[in-house]
C-alpha positions in Angstrom: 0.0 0.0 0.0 0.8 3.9 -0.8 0.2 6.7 1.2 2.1 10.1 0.8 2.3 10.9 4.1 1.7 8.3 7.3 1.1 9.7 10.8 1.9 7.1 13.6 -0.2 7.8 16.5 -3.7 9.1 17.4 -3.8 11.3 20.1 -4.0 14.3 20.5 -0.5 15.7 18.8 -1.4 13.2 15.6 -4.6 14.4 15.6 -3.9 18.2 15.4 -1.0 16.7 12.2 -4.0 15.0 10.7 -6.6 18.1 10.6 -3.5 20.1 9.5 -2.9 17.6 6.9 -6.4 18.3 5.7 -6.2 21.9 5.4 -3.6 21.2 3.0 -4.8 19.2 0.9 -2.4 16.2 1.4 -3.8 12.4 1.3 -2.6 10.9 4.3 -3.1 8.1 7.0 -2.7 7.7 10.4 -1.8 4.9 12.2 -3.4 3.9 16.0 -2.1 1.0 17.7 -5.3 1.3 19.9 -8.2 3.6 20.0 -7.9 7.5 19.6 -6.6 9.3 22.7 -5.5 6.2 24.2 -3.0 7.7 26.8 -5.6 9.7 28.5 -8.2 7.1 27.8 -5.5 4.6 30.1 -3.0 6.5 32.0 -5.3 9.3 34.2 -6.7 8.4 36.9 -10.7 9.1 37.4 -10.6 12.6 39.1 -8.1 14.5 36.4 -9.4 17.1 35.1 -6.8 19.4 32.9 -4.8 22.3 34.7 -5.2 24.7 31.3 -8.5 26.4 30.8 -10.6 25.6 27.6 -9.0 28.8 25.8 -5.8 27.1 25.4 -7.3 23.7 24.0 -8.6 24.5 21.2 -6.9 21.7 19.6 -9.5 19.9 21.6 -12.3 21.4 19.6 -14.9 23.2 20.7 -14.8 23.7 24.6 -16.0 26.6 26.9 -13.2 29.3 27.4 -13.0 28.8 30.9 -13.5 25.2 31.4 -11.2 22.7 32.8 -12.3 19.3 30.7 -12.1 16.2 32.5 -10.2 12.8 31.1 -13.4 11.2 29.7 -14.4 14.8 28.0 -10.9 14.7 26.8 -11.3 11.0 25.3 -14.7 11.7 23.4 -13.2 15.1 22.1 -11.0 13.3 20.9 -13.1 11.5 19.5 -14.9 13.3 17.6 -12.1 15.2 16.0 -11.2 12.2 14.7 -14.0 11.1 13.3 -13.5 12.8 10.0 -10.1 11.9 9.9 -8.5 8.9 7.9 -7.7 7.5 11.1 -6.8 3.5 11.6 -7.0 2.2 14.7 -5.9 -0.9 16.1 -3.4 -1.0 13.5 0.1 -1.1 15.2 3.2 0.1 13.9 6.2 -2.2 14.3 8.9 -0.7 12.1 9.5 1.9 10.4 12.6 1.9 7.9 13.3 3.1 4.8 14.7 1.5 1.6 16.4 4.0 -0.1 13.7 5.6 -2.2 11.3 6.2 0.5 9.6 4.9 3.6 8.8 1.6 4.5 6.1 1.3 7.2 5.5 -2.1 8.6 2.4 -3.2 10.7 1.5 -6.6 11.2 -0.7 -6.9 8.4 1.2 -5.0 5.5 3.7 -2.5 4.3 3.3 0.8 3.4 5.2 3.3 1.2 5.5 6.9 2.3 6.9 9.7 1.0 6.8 11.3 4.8 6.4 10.7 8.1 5.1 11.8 11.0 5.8 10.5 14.8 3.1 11.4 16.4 2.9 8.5 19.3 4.0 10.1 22.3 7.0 10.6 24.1 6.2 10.6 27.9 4.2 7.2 27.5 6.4 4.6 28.8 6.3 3.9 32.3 9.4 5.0 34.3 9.9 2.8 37.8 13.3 3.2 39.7 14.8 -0.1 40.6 14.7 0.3 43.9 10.7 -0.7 43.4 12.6 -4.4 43.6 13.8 -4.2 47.1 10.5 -3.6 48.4 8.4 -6.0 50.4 6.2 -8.5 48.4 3.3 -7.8 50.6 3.0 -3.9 49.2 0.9 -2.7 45.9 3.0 -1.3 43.8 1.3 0.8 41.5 2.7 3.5 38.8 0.8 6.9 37.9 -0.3 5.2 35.3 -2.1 2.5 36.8 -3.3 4.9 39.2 -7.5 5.2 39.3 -9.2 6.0 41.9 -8.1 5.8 46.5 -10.8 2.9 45.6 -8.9 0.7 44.3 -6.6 0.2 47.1 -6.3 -2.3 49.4 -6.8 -0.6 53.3 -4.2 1.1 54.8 -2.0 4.0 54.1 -0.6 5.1 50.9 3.2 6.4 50.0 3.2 8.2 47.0 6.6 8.9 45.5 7.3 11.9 43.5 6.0 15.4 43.9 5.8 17.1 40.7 2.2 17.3 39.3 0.8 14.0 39.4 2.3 13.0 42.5 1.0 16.1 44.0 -2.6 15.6 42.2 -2.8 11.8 43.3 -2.1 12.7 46.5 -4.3 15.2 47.0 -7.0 13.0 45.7 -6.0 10.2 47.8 -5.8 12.7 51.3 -9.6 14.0 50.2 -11.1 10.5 50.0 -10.0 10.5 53.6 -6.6 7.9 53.0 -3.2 8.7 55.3 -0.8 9.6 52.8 3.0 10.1 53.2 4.7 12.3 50.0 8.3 11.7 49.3 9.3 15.1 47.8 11.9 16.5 45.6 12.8 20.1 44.5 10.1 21.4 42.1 8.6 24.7 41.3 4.5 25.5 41.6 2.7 28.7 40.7 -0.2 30.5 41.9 -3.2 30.1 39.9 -4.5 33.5 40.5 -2.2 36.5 40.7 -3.5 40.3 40.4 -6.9 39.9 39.3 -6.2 37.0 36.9 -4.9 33.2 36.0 -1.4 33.5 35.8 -1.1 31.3 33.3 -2.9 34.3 30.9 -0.4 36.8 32.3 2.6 34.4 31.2 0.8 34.0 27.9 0.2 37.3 27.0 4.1 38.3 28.2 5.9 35.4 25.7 6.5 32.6 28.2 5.0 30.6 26.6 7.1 31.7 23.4 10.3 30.8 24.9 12.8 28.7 22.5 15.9 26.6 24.1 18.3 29.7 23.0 16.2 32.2 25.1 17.1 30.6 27.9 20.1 31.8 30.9 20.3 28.0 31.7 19.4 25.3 29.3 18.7 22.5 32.2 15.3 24.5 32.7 14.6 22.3 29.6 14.8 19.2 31.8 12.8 20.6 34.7 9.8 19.6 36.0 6.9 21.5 35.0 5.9 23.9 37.9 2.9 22.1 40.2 -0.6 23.5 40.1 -3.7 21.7 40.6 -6.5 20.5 37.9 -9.6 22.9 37.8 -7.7 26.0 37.5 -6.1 25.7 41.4 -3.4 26.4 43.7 -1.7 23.8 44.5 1.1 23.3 47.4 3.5 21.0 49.8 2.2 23.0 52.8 -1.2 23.1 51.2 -1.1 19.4 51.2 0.5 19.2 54.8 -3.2 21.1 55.5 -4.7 18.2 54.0 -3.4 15.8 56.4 -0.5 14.2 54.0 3.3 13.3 55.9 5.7 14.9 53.4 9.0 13.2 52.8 12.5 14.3 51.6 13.9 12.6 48.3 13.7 8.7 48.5 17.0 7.0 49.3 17.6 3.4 49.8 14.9 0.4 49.8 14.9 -2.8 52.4 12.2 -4.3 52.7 9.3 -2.5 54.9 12.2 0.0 55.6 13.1 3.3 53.3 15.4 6.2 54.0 14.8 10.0 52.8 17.3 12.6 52.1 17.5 16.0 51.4 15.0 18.7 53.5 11.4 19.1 52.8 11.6 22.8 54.2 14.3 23.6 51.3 12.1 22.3 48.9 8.9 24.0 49.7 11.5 26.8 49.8 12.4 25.9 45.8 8.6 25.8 45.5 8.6 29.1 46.5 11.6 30.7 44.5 9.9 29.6 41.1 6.4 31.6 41.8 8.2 34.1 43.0 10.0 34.1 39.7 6.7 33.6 37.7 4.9 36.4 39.3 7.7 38.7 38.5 7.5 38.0 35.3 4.0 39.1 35.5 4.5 42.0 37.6 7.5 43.4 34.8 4.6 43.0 32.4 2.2 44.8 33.9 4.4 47.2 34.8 5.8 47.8 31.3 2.7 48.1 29.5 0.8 50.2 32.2 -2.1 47.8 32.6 -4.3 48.4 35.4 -4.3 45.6 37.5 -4.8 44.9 41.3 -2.6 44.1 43.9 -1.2 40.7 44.6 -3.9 38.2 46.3 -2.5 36.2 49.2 -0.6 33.5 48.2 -2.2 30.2 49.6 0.4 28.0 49.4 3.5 29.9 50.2 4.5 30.0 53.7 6.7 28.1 56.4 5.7 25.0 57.7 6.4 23.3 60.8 7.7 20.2 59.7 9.8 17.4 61.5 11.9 15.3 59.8 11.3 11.5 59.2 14.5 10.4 57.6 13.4 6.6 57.7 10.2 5.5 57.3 8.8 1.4 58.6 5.7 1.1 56.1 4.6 -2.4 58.0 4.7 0.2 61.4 3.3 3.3 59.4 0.6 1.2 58.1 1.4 1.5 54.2 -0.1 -1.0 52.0 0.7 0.6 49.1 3.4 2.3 46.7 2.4 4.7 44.0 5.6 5.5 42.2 4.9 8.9 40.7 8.1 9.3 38.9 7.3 10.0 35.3 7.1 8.5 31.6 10.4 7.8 29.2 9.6 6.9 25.4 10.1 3.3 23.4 11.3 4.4 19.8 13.2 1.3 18.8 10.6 0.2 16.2 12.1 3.5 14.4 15.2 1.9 12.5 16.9 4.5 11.7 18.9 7.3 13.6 17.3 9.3 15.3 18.1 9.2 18.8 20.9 10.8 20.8 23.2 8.9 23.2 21.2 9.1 25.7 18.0 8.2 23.8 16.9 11.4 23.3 15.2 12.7 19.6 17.4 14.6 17.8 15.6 17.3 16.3 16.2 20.6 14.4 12.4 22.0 15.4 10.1 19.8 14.4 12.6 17.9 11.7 14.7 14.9 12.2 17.6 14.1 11.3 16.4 11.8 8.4 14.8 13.9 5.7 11.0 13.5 5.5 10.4 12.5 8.8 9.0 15.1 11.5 8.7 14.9 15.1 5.5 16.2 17.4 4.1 16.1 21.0 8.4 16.4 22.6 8.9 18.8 25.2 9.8 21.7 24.1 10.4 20.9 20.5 10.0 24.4 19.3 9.3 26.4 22.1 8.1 25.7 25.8 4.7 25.5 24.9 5.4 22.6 22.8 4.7 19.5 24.9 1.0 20.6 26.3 -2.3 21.1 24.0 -1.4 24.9 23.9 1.2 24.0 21.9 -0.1 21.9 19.6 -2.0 23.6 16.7 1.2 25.9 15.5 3.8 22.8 15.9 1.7 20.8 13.1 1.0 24.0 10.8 5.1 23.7 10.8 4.8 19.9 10.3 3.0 20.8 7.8 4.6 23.3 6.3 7.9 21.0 6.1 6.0 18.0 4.4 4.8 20.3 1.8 8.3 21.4 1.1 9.6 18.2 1.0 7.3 16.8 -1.3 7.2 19.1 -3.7 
């Protein structure tokens, strides 16, 4: 089979490729190894609701300004973009090489030829588990965001969640309001405020660039490799002393593994205190805005989830004494791109990209962190990396 241009993946990123696709007039297909949007569809848990308002998911479709969709929203949206798409799902993609002349696509039930192609089947998908997870006592659930539903679904007992960027923050917070005892093994990552002078800070950081920002613009390119900055789903504050209000046992970094027993390092109070440091930053950012353009905008709300906390330190923790029964390791997705045979991977496993090209002509990358800009890797995002897709493909087949 022929097709100029094959998309692997159907979520939202292939999706957005897809409609783009349309608007150009180029015959396409896209490849789904299950159903449309299946990472949301399997790896959120039943609470989640998006941390963006509506007015930055258009990609989406249509969706109130100021709504905050919730995973199953997200699925049939998802949905129904793809309805009118030339969308194949179910249909695996096992290898893609090329033979010379063009590209070979295999699935398990043919070959196809492209002239282009698009990976489109997400980079953050893969579930990441350190190995300490091994050295843990048989007894315990061990459970990965992913896997993660509902406080439900757990056995009785108490509940270590490890990781606190934004879904270890989020599950714990669900798991604390369904009335569990949580402990939160913490690291050093940034929040925001949601609301700041009269508005969602997210709009001010919009409407300033941030959003903009390419790898060069940058005084230190690790912020590349950071951890998005926590804030709750709903449009939210969201906070380690907020969630010490809550009733959860906050934890330093996780060190070793025995057994029922586990060691933390590192200071919970200097981490808050990185928290911190980052909204302060963001707000500023906001504040030189409004202050350069002269807008008219209130003073700074109270800050909910700044502030000390009284906090004593539990480097080592016995889960059979504390009660755990569970382990949710909340410590991020990696990628699988070895069905791509050909190179374009770093050392350490990385894409290699120039923007949205690879390094193998005709084949385009979307949905990576900060591919073009920082916006890249959330729905925001989306739309303007596949109009350059786009854009590229055309070139390179005319």
């Amino acid at each position: 089979m022929r097709s100029p241009v094959v998309v692997v993946g159907a979520g939202a990123a292939g999706l957005a490729v897809s409609r783009a696709l349309v608007g150009a007039g180029l015959d396409h297909l896209v490849l789904e190894r299950h159903d449309v949007g299946d990472t949301w569809r399997t790896q959120r848990w039943d609470s989640f609701r998006l941390n963006t308002p509506g007015w930055m998911n258009a990609t989406l479709g249509s969706v109130a300004p100021t709504s905050f969709s919730y995973r199953d929203e997200v699925v049939q949206l998802l949905g129904e973009r793809a309805e009118s798409l030339p969308v194949r799902t179910h249909t695996p993609v096992v290898d893609v090489g090329h033979d010379g002349s063009r590209f070979v696509v295999r699935t398990p039930e043919e070959q196809i030829y492209a002239s282009a192609v698009v990976l489109a089947s997400g980079f953050l998908n893969v579930r990441r588990v350190p190995s300490q997870a091994g050295l843990l006592a048989r007894r315990l659930l061990q459970l990965h965001t992913g896997d993660y539903r509902s406080a439900s679904q757990l056995p009785a007992g108490a509940v270590l969640v490890v990781g606190s960027a934004q879904s270890g923050c989020q599950i714990a917070e669900d798991l604390a309001v369904a009335g569990r005892r949580v402990y939160l093994s913490t690291s050093r990552v940034g929040r925001w405020p949601w609301t700041y002078r009269g508005r969602e800070l997210i709009g001010w950081l919009v409407d300033c660039g941030f959003w903009d920002q390419r790898r060069q613009d940058l005084a230190d390119p690790a912020e590349t490799r950071a951890p998005t900055p926590v804030v709750a789903s709903g449009g939210r504050s969201l906070s380690l002393p907020m969630l010490a209000r809550l009733g959860v046992s906050l934890l330093g970094r996780l060190g070793s593994v025995d057994g029922e027993k586990m060691t933390f390092e590192g200071s919970v109070t200097e981490n808050i205190a990185f928290a911190d440091q980052v909204a302060t930053r963001l707000t500023g950012i906001a504040d030189a805005f409004i202050a350069q353009h002269a807008i008219e905008a209130p003073a700074a709300e109270a800050d909910l989830g700044a502030g000390r906390l009284e906090h004593t330190t539990i480097p080592e923790l016995d889960l059979a004494a504390a009660g755990v029964s569970t382990v949710i390791w909340c410590t991020g997705f990696t990628a699988d791109l070895s069905w791509v045979r050909l190179p374009i991977l770093d050392e350490a496993g990385r894409p290699r990209n120039n923007r949205c090209g690879t390094p193998v002509p005709g084949m385009w990358l979307i949905g990576v962190p900060w591919l073009t800009r920082r916006r890249s890797g959330i729905l925001y995002g989306l739309p303007d990396d596949a109009d350059e897709v786009v854009q590229g493909i055309s070139r390179h087949l005319a």
